[in-house]
DSSP file (Angstrom, degrees, kcal/mol; ACC not computed):
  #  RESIDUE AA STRUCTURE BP1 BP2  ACC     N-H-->O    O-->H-N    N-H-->O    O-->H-N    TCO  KAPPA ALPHA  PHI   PSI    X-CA   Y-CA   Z-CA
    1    1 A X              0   0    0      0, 0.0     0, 0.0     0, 0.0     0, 0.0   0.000 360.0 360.0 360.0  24.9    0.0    0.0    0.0
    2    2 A X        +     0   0    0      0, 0.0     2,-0.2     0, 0.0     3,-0.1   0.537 360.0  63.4 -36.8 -34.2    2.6    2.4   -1.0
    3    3 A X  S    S-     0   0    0      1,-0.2     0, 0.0     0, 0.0     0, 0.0  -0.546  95.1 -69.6 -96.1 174.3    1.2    3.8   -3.7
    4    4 A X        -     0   0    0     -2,-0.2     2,-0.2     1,-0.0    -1,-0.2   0.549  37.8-152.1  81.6 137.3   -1.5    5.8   -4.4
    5    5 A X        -     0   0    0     -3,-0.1    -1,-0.0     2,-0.0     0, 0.0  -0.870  15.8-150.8-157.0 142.9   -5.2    4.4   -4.3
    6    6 A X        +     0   0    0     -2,-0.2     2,-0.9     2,-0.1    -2,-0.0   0.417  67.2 114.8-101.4   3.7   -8.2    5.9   -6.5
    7    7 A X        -     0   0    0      1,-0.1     2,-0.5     2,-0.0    -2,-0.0  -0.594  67.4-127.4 -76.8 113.7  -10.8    4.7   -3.2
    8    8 A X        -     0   0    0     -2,-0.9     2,-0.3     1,-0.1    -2,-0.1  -0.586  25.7-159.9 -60.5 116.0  -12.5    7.6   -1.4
    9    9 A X        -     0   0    0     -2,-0.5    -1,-0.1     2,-0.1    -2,-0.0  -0.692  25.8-142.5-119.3 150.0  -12.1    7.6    2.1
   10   10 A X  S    S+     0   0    0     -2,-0.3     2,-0.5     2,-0.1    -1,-0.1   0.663  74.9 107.5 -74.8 -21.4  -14.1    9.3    4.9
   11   11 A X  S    S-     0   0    0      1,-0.1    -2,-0.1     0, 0.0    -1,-0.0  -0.763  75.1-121.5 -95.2 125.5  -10.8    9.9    6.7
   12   12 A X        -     0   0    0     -2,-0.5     2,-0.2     1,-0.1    -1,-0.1   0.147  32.3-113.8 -20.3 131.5   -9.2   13.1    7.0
   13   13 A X        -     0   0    0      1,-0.1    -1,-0.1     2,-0.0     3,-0.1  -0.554  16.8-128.0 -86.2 156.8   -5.5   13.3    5.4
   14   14 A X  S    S+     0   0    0      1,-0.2     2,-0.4    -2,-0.2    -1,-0.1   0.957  89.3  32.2 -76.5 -58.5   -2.5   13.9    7.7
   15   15 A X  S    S-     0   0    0     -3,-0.0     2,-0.3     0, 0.0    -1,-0.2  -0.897  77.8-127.2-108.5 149.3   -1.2   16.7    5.8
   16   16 A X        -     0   0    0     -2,-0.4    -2,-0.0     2,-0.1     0, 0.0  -0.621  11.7-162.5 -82.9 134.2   -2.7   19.6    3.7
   17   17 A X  S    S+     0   0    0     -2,-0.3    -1,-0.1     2,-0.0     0, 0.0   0.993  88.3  57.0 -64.3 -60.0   -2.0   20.6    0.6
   18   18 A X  S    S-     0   0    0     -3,-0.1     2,-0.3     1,-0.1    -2,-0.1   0.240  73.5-157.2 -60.1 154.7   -3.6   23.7    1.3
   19   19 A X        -     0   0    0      2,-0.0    -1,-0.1     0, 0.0    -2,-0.0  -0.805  21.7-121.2-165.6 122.6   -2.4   25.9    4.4
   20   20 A X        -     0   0    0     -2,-0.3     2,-0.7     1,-0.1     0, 0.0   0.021   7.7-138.1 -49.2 162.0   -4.5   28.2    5.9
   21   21 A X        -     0   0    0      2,-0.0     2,-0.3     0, 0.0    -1,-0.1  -0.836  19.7-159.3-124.3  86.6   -3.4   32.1    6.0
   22   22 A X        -     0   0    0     -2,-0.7     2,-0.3     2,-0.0     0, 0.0  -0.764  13.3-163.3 -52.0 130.6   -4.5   33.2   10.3
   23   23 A X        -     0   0    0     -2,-0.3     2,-0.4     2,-0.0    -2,-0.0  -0.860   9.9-173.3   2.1 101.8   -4.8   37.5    9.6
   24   24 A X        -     0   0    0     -2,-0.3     2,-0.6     4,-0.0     3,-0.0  -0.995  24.8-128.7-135.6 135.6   -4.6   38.7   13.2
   25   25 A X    >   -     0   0    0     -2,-0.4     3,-2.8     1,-0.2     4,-0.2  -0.742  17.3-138.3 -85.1 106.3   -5.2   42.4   13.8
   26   26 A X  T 3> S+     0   0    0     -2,-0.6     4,-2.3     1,-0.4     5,-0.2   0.487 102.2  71.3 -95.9  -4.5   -2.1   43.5   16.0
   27   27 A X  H 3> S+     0   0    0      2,-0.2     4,-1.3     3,-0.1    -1,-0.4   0.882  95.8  44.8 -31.1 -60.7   -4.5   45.4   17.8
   28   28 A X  H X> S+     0   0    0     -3,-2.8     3,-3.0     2,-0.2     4,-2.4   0.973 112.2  58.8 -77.2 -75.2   -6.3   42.2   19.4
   29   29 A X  H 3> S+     0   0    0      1,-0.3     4,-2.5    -4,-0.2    -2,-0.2   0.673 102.2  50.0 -34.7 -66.2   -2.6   40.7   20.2
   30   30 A X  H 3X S+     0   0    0     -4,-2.3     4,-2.3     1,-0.3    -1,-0.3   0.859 116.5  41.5 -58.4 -28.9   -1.8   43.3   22.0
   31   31 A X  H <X S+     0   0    0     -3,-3.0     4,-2.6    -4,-1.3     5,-0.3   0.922 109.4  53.0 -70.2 -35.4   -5.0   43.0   24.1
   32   32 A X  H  X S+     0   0    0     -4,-2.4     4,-4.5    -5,-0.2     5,-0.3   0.995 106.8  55.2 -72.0 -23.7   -5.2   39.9   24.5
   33   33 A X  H >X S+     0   0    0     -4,-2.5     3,-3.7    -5,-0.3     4,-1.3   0.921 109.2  50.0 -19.1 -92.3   -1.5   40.2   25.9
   34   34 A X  H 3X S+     0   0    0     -4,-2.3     4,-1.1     1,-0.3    -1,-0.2   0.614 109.4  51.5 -30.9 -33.1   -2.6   42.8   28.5
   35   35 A X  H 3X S+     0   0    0     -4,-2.6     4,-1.4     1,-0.2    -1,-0.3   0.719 109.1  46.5-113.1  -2.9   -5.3   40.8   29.6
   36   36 A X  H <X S+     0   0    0     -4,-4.5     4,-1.1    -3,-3.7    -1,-0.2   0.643 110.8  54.2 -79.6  -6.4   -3.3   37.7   30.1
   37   37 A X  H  X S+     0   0    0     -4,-1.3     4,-1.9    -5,-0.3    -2,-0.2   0.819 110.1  43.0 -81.9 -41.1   -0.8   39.5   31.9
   38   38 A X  H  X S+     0   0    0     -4,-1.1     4,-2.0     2,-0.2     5,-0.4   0.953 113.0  58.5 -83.9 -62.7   -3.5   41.1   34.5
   39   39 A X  H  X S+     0   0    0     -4,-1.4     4,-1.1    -5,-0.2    -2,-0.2   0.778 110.7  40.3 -23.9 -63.4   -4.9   37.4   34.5
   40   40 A X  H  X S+     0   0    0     -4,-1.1     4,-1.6     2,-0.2    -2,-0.2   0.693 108.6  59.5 -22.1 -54.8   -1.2   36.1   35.8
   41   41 A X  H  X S+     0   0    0     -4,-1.9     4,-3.9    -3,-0.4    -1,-0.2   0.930 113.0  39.5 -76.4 -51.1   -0.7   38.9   38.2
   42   42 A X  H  X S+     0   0    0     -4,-2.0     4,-0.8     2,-0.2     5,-0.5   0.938 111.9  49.7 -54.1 -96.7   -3.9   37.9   40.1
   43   43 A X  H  X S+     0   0    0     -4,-1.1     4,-2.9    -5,-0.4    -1,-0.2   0.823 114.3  47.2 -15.7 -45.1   -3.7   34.5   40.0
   44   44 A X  H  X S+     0   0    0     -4,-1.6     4,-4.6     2,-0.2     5,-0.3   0.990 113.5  51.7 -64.1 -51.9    0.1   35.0   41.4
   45   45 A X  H  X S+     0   0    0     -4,-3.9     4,-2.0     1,-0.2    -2,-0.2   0.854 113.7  43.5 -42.8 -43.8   -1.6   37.7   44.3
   46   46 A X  H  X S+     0   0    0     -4,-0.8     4,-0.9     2,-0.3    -2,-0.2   0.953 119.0  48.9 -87.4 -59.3   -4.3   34.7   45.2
   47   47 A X  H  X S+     0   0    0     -4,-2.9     4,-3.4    -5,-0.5    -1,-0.2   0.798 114.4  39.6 -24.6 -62.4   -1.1   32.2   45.2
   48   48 A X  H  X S+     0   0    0     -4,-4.6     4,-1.2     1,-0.2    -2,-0.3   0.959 115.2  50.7 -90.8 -49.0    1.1   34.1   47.2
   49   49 A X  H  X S+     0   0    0     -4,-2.0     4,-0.7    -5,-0.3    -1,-0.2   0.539 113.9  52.3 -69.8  -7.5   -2.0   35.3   50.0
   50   50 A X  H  X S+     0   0    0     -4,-0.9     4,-2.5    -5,-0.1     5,-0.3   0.853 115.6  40.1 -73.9 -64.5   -2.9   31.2   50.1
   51   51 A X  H  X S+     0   0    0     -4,-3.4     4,-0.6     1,-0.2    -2,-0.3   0.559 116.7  45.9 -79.7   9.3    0.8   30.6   50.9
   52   52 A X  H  X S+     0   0    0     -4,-1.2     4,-1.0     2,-0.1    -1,-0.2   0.824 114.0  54.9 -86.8 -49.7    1.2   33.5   53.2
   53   53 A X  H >X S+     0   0    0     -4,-0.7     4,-1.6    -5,-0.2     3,-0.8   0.878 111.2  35.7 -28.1 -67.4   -1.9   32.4   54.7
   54   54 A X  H 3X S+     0   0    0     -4,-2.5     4,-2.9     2,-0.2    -1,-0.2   0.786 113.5  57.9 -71.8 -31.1   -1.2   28.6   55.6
   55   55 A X  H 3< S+     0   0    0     -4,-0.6    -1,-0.2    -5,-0.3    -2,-0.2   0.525 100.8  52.4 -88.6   7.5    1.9   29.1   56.5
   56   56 A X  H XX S+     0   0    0     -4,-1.0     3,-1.4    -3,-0.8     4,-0.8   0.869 114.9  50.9 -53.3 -60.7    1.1   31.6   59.0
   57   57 A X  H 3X S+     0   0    0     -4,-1.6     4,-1.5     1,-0.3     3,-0.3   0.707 104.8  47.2 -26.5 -59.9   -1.1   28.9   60.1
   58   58 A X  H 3X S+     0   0    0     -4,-2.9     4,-0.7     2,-0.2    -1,-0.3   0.566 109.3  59.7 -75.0  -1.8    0.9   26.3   60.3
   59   59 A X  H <4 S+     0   0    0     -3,-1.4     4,-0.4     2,-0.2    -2,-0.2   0.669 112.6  38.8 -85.0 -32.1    3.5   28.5   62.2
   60   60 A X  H >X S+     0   0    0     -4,-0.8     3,-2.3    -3,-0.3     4,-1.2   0.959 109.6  54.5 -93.8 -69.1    1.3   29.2   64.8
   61   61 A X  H 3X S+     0   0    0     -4,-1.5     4,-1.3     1,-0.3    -2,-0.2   0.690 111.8  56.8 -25.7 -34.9   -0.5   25.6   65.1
   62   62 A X  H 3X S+     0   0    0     -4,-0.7     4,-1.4     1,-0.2    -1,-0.3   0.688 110.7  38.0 -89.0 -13.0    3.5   24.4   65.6
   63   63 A X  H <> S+     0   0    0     -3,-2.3     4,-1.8    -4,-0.4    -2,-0.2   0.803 110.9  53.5 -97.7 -31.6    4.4   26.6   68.5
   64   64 A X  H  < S+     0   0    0     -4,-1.2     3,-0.4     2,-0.2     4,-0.2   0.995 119.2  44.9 -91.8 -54.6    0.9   26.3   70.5
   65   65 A X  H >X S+     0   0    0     -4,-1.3     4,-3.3     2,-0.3     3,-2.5   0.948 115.5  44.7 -49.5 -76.6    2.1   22.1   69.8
   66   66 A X  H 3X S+     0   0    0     -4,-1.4     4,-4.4     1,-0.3    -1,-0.3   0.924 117.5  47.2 -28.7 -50.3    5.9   22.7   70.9
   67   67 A X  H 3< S+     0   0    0     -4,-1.8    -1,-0.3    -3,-0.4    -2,-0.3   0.432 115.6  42.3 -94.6  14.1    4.6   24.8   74.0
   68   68 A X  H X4 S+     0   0    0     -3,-2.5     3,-2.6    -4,-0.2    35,-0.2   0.620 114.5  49.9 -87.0 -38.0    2.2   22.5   75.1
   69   69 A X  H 3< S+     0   0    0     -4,-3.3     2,-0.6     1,-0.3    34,-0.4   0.877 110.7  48.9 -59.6 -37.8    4.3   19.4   74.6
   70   70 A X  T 3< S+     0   0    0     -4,-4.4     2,-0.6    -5,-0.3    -1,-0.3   0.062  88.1 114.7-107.5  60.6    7.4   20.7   76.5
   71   71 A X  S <  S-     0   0    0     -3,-2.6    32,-0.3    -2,-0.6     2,-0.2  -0.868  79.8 -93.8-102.9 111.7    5.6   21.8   79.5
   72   72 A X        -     0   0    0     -2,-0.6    30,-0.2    30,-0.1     2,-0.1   0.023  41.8-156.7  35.3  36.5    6.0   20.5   82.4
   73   73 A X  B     -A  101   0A   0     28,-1.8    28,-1.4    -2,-0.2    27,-0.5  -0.412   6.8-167.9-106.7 135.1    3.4   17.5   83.5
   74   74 A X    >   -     0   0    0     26,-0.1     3,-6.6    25,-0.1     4,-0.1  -0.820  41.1 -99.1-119.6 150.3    2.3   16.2   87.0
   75   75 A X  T 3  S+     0   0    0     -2,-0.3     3,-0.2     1,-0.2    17,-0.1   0.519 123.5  68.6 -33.4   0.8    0.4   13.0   88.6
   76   76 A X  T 3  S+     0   0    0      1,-0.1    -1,-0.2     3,-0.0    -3,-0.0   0.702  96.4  60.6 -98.5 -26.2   -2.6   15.5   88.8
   77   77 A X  S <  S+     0   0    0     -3,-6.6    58,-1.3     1,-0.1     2,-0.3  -0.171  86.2 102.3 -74.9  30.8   -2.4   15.1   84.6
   78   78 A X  E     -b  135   0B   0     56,-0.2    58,-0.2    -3,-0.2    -1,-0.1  -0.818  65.3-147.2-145.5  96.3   -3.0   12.2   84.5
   79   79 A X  E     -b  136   0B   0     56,-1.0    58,-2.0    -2,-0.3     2,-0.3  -0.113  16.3-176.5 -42.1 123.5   -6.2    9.8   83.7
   80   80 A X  E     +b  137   0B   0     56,-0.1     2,-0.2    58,-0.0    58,-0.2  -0.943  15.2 156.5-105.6 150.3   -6.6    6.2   85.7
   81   81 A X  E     +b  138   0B   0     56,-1.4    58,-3.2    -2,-0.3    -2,-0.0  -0.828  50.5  49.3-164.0 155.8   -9.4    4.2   84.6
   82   82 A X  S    S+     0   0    0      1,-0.2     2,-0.3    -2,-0.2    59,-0.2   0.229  75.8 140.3  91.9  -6.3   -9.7    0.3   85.0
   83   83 A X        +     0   0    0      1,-0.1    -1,-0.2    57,-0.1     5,-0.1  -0.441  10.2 143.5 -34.2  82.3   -8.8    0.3   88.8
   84   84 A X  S    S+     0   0    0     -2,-0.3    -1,-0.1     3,-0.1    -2,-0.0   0.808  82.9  15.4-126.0 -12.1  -10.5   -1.9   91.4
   85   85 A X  S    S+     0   0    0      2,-0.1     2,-0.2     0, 0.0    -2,-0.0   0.298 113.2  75.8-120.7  25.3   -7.9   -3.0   93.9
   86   86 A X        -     0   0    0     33,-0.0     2,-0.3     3,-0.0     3,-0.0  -0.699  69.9-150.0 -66.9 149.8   -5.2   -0.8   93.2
   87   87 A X     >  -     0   0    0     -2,-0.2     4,-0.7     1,-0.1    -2,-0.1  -0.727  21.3-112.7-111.8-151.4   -5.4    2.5   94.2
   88   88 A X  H  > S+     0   0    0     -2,-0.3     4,-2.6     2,-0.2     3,-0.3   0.887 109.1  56.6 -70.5 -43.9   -4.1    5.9   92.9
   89   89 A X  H >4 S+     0   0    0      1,-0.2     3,-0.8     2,-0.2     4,-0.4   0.938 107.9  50.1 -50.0 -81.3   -1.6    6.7   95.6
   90   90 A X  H 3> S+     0   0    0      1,-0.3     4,-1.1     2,-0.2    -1,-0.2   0.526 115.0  39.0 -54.7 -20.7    0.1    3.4   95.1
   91   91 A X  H >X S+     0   0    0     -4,-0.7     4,-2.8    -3,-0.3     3,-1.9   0.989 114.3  57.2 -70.0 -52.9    0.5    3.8   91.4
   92   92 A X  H X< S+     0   0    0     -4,-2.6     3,-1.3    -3,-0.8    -2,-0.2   0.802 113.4  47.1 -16.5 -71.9    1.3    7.7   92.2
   93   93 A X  H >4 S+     0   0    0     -4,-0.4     3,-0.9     1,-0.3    -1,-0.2   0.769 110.0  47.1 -49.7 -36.7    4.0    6.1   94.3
   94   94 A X  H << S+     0   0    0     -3,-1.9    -1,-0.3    -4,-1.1    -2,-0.2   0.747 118.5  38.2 -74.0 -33.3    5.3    3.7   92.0
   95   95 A X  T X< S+     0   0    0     -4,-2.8     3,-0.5    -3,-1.3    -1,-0.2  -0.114  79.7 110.8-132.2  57.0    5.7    6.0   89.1
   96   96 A X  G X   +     0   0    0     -3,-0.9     3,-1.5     1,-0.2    -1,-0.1   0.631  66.7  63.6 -97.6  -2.5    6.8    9.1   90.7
   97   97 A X  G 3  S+     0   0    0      1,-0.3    -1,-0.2    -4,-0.2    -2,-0.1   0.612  98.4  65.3 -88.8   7.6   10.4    9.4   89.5
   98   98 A X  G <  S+     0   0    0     -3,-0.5    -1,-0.3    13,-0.1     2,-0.3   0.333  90.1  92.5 -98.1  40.9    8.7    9.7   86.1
   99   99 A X    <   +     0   0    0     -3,-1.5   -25,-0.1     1,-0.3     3,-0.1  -0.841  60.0  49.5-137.8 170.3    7.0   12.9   87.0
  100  100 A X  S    S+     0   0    0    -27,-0.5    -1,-0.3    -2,-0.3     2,-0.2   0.731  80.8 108.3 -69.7 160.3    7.9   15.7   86.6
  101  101 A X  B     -A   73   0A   0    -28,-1.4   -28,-1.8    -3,-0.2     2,-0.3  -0.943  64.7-100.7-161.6 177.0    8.7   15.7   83.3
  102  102 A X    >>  -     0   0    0    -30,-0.2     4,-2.3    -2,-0.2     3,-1.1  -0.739  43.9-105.6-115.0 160.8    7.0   17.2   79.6
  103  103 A X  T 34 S+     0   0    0    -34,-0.4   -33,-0.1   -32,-0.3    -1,-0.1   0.565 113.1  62.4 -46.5 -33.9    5.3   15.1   77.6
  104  104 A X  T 34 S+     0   0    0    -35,-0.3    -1,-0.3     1,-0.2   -34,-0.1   0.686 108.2  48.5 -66.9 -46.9    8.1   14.6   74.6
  105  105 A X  T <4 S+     0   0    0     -3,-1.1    -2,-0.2     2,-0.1    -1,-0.2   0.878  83.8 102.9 -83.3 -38.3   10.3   13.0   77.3
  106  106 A X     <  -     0   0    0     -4,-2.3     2,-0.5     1,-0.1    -8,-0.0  -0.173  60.6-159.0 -43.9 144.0    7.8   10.8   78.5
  107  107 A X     >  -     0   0    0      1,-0.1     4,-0.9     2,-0.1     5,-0.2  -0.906   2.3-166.0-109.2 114.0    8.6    7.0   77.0
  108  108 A X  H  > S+     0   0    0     -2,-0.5     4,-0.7     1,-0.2    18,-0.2   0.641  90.0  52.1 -58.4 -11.6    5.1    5.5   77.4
  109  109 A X  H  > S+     0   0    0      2,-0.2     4,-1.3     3,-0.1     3,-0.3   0.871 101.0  64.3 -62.9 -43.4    6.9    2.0   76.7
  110  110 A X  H  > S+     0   0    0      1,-0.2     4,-2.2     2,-0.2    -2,-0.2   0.875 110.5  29.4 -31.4 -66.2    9.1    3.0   79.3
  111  111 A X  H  X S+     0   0    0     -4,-0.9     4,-0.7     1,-0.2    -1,-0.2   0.444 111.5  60.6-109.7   5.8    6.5    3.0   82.1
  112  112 A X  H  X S+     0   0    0     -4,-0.7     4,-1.8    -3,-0.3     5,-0.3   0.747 107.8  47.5 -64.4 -28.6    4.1    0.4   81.0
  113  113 A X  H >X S+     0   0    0     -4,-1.3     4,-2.1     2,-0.3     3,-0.5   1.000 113.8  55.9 -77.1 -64.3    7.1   -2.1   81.1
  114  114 A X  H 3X S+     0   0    0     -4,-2.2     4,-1.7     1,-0.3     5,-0.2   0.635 106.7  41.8  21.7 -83.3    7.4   -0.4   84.3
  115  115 A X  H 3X S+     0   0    0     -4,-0.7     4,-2.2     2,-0.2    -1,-0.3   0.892 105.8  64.4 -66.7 -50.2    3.9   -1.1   85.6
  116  116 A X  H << S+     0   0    0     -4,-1.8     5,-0.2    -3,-0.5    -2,-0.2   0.901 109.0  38.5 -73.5 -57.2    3.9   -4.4   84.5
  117  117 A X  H  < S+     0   0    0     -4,-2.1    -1,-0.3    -5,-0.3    -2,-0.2   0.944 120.4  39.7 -60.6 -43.6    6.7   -5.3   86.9
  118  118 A X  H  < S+     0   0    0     -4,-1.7    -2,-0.2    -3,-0.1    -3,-0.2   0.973 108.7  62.6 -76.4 -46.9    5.9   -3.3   90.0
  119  119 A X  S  < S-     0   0    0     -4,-2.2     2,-1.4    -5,-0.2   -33,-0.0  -0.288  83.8-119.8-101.2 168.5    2.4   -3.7   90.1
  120  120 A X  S    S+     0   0    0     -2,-0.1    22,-1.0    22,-0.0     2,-0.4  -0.334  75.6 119.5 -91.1  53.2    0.0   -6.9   90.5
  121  121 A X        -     0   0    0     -2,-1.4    20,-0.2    -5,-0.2     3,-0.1  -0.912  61.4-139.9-124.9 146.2   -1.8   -6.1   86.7
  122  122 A X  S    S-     0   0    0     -2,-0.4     2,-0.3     1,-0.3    19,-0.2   0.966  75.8 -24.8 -43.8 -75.4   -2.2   -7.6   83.5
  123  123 A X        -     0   0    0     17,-0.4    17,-2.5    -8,-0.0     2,-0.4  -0.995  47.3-154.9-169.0-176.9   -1.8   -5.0   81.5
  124  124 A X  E     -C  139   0B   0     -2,-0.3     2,-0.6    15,-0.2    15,-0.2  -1.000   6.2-155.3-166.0 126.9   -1.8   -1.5   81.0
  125  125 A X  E     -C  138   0B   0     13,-1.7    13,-1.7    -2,-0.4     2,-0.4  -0.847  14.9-170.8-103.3 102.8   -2.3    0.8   78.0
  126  126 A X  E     -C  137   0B   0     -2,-0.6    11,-0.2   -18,-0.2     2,-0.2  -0.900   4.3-179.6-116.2 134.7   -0.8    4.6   78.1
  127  127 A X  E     -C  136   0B   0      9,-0.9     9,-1.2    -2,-0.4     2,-0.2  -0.501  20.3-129.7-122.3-161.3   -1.5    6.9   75.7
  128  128 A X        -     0   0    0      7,-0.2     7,-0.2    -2,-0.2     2,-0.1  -0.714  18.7-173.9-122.9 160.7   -0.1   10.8   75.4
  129  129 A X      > -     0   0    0     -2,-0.2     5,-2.1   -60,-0.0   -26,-0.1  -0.530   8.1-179.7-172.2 124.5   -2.5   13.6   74.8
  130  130 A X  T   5 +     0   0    0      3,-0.2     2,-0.5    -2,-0.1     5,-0.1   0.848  63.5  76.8 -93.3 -13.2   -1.1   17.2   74.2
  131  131 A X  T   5S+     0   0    0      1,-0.1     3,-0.1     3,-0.1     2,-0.0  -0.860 122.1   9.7-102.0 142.1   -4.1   19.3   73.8
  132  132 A X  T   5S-     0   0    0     -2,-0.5     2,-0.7     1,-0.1    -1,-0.1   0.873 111.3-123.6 -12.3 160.6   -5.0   19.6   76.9
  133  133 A X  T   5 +     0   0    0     -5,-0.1     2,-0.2    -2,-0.0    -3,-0.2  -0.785  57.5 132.8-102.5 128.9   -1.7   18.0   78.0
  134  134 A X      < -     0   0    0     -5,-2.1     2,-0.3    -2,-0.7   -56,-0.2  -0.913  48.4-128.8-170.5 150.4   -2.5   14.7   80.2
  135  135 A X  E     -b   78   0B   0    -58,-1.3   -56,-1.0    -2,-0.2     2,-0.9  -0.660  25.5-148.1-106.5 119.2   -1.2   10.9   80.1
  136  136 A X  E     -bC  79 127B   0     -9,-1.2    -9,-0.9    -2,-0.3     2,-0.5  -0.644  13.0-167.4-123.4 101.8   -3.8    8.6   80.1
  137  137 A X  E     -bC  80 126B   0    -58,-2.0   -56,-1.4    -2,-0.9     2,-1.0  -0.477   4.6-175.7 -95.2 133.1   -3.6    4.9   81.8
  138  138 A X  E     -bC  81 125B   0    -13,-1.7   -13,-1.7    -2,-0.5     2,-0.4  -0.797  17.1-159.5-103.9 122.4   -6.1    2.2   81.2
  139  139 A X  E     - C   0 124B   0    -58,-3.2     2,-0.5    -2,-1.0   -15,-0.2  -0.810  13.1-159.5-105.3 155.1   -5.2   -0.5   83.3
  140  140 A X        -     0   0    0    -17,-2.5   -17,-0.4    -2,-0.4     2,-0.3  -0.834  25.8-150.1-133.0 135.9   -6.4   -4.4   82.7
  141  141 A X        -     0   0    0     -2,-0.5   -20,-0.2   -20,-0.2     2,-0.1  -0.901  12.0-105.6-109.7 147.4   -6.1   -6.5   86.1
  142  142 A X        -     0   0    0    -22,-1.0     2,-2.1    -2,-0.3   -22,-0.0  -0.379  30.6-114.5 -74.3 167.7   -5.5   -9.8   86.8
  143  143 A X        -     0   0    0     -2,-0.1    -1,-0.1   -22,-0.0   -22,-0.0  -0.622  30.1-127.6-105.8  97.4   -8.0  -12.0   87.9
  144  144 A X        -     0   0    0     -2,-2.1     3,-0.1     1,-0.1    -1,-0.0  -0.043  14.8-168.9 -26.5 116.6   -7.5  -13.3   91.8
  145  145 A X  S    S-     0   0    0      1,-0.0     2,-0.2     0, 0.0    -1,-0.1   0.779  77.0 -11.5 -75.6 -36.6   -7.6  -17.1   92.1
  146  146 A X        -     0   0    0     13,-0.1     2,-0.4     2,-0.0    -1,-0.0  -0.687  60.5-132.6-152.5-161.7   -7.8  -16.4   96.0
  147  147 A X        +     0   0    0     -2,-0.2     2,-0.2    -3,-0.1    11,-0.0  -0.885  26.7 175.1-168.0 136.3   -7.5  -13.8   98.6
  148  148 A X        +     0   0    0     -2,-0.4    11,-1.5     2,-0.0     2,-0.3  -0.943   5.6 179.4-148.3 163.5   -5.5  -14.2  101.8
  149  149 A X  E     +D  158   0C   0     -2,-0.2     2,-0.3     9,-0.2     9,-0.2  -0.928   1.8 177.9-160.3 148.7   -4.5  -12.1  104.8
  150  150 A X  E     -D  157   0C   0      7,-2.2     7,-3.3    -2,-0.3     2,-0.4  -0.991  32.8 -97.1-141.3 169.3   -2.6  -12.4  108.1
  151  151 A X  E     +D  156   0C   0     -2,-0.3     2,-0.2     5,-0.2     5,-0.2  -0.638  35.3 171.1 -69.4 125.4   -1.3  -10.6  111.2
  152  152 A X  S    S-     0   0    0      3,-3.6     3,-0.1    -2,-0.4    -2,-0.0  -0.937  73.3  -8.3-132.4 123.0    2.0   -9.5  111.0
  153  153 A X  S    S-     0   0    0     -2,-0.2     3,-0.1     1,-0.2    -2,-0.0   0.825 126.6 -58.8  61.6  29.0    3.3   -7.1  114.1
  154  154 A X  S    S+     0   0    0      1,-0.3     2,-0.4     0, 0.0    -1,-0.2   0.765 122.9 117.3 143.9  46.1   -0.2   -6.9  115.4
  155  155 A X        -     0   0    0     -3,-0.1    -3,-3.6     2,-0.0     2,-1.1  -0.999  68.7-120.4-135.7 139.6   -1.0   -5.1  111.2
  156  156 A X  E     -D  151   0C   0     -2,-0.4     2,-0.7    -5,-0.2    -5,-0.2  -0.618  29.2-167.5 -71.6  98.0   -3.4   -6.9  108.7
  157  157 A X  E     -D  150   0C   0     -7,-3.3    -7,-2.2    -2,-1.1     2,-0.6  -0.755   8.1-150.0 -98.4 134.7   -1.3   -7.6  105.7
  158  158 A X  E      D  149   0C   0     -2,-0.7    -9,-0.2    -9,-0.2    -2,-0.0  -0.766 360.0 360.0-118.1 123.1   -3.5   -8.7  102.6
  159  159 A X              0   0    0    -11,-1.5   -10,-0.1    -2,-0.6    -1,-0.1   0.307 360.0 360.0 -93.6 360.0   -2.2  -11.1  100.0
């Protein structure tokens, strides 16, 4: 199919003999110039007042985050819930050399591994939380097979 063919076809040829002559009146270039240029200059003003915007935004949203997380946090910031023959002093007691101290420093692996050793529990879930900033433990208990107690030095000690 190299050659030539005398069949009339419905499809358009790839090139034209023919070649159009565009007449543009240099009047309308220049306008339409001007009025892509004003187009541009806006579009750039809306650009640059987006990124001036958000990144105000995010400047401020990262310092309120920095200054809560390294503030300070005490055993008064701090949630218990799952608790029924522990109390709060004794955990208070148990995990006061991590306090105080700011949330960022906290390891919450740290003092679950922690808990897990000192205290008579199953397990124990801590999670962080900086707006308000407070430490939140859910504790899981074991389940008592038995209960015992005796006098020791004329005190009830419970087992």
């Amino acid at each position: 199919m190299d050659g030539s063919t005398n069949v009339q076809s419905k499809m358009r040829p790839l090139k034209s003999n023919t070649r159009k002559t565009k007449k543009l009146n240099k009047n309308k270039k220049i306008s339409i110039k001007k009025d892509s240029n004003i187009f541009k200059n806006k579009k750039f003003f809306i650009e640059l007042w987006q990124f001036i915007f958000f990144s105000y935004t995010s400047i401020i949203l990262i310092f309120i985050f920095t200054n809560q997380a390294w503030r300070p946090i005490s055993f008064e910031q701090t949630k218990i819930t799952g608790l029924s023959g522990i109390t709060k002093n004794h955990i208070k007691e148990t995990i006061s050399n991590f306090y105080p101290k700011n949330l960022l420093e906290l390891n919450p692996k740290e003092i679950e591994s922690y808990l897990i050793k000192k205290l008579p529990i199953k397990n124990v879930s801590i999670s962080r939380k900086f707006f308000p900033p407070e430490i939140h433990l859910n504790f899981i208990e074991r389940e008592p097979i038995a209960f015992a107690s005796r006098f020791i030095a004329k005190r009830l000690r419970k087992g």
